[in-house]
C-alpha positions as CSV (number, residue, x, y, z in Angstrom):
1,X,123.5,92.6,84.5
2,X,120.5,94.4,84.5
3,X,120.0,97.6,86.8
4,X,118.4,97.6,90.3
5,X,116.6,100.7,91.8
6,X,113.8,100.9,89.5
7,X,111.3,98.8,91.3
8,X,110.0,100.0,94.8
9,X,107.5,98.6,97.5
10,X,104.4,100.4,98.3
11,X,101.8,100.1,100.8
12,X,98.3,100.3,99.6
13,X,95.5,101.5,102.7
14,X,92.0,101.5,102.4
15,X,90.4,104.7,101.8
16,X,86.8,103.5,102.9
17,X,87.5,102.0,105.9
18,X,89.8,105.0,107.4
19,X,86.4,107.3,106.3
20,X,84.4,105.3,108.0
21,X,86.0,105.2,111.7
22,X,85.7,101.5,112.2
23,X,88.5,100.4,114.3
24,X,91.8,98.4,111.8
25,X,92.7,98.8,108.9
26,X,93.3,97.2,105.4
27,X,96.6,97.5,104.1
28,X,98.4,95.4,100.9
29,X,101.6,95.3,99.9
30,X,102.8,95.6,96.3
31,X,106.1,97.1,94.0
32,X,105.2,99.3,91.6
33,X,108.2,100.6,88.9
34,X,108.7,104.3,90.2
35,X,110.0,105.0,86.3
36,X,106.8,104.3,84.7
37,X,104.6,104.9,87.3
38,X,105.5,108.5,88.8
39,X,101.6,109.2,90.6
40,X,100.5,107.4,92.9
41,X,98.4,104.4,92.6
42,X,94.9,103.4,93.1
43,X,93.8,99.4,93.1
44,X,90.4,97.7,93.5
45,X,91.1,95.5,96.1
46,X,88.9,93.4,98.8
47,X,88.7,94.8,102.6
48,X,88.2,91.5,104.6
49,X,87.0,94.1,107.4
50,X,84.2,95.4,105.1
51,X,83.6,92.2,103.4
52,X,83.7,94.2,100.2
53,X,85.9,95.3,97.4
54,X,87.6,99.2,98.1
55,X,89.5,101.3,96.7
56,X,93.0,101.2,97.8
57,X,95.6,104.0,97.6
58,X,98.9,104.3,97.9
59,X,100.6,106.4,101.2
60,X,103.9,107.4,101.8
């Protein structure tokens, strides 16, 4: 059986949009592999707030 532990859930939040001061926010949630990936991550993704793709980074 293969080992669990390795694979985590992340939340990604808009960087844009929290600079901005518009009111909401754009959050995704993804699993990343905390092994290979030790930083944290930074994904295009669209901000339906914005209308536009942002970059998204990871918190917590």
């Amino acid at each position: 059986m293969a080992k669990k532990g390795n694979r985590v859930q992340v939340i990604m939040e808009c960087t844009e949009h929290k600079a901005s001061g518009m009111p909401g926010t754009s959050r995704y949630i993804t699993v990343k592999n905390k092994k290979n990936t030790t930083e944290r991550m930074e994904l295009k993704k669209f901000n339906p707030i914005l209308k536009r793709v942002t970059v998204h980074k990871e918190i917590k």
